[in-house]
NUZAVEX-599424 format. One record per residue: residue number from 1; residue in one letter; chain; x negated, y, z negated of N, C-alpha, C in turn. Coordinates in steps of 0.001 Angstrom, whole numbers, plus 500000, padded with zeros to 6 digits. Atoms other than C-alpha are relative to their C-alpha. Layout:
// NUZAVEX-599424
NUM_A_A_X_Y_Z_X_Y_Z_X_Y_Z
...
// end
This chain:
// NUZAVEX-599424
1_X_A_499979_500250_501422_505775_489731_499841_500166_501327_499269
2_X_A_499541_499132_500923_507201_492112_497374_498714_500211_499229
3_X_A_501223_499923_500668_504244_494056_495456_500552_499907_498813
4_X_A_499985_500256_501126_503814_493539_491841_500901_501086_498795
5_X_A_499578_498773_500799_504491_496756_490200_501061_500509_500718
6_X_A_498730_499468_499397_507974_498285_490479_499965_501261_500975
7_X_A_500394_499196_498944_506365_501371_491890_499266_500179_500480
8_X_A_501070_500217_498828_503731_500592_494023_501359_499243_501076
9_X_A_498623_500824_498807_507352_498285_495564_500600_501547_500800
10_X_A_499119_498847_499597_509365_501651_495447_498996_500937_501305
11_X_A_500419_499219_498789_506814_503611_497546_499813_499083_501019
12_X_A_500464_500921_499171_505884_500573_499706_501346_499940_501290
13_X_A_498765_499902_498780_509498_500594_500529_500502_501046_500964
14_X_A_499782_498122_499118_509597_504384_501891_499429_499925_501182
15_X_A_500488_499732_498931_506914_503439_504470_500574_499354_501266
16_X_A_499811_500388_498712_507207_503108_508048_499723_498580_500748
17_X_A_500663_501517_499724_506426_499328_509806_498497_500265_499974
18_X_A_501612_499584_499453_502810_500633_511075_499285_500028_498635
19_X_A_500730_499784_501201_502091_502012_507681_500038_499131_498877
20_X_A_499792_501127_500713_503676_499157_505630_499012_498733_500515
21_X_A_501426_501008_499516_501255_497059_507912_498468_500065_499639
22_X_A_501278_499022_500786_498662_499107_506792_499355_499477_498610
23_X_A_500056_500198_501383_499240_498427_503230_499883_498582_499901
24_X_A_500165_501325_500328_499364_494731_503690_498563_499633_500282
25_X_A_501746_500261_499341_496083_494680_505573_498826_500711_498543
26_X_A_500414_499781_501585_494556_496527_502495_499363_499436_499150
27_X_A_499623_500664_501914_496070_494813_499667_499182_498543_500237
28_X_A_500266_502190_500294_494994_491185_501193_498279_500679_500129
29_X_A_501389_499541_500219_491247_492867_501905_499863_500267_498593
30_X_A_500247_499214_501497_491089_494494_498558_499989_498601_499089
31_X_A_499712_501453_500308_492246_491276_497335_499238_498754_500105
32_X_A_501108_501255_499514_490580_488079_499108_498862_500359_500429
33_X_A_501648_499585_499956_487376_490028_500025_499629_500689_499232
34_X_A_500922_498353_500973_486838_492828_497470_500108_498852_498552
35_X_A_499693_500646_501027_488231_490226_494730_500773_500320_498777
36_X_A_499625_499120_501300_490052_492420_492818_501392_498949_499650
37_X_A_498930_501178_500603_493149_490833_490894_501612_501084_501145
38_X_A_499015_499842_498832_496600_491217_493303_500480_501485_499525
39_X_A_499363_498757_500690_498506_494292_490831_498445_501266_500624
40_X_A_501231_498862_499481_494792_496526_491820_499961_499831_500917
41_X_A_500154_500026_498730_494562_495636_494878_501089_500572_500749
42_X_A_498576_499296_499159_498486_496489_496155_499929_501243_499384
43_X_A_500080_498628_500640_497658_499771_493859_499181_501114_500674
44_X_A_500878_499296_499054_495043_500943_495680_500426_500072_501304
45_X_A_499150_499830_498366_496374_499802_499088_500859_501010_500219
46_X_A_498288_499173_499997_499128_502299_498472_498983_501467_500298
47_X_A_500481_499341_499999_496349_504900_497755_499018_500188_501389
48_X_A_500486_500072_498761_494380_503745_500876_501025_500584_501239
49_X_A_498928_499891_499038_497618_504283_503057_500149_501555_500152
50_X_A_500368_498361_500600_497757_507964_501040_498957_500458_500580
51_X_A_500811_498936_499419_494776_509135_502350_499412_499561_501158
52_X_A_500031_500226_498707_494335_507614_505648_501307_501009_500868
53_X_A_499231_499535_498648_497499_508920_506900_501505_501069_498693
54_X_A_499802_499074_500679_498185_512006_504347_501944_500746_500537
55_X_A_498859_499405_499901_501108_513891_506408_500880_498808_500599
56_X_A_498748_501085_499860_503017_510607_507683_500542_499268_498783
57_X_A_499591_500461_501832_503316_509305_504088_500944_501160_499299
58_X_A_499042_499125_499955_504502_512562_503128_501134_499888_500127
59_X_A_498871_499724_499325_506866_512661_505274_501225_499130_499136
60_X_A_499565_501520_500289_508073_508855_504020_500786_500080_498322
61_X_A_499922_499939_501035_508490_510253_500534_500736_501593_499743
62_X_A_499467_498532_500126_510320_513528_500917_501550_499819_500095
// end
């Protein structure tokens, strides 16, 4: 599923499968267990992805 915000999409689309898996696992936690509304939740996921895995993201965005 395509995220909400045009750029939380645009970086989403830079990542790798592993790390795009990453972000889905996240967004649906952040989401159906944390409760947050879907746009905060895929926002943060993006930021979760960011600092779990700092120089492979990087990379993804250079």
């Amino acid at each position: 599923m395509k995220p909400v915000y045009e750029l939380v999409a645009a970086m989403v689309a830079c990542l790798t499968y592993d790390l795009y898996e990453l972000f889905q696992e996240r967004a649906a936690i952040r989401h159906y267990d944390g409760g947050q509304s879907r746009e905060l939740a895929e926002a943060m996921a993006v930021l979760d992805v960011i600092h779990l895995n700092r120089k492979q993201t990087c990379n993804c965005w250079q």
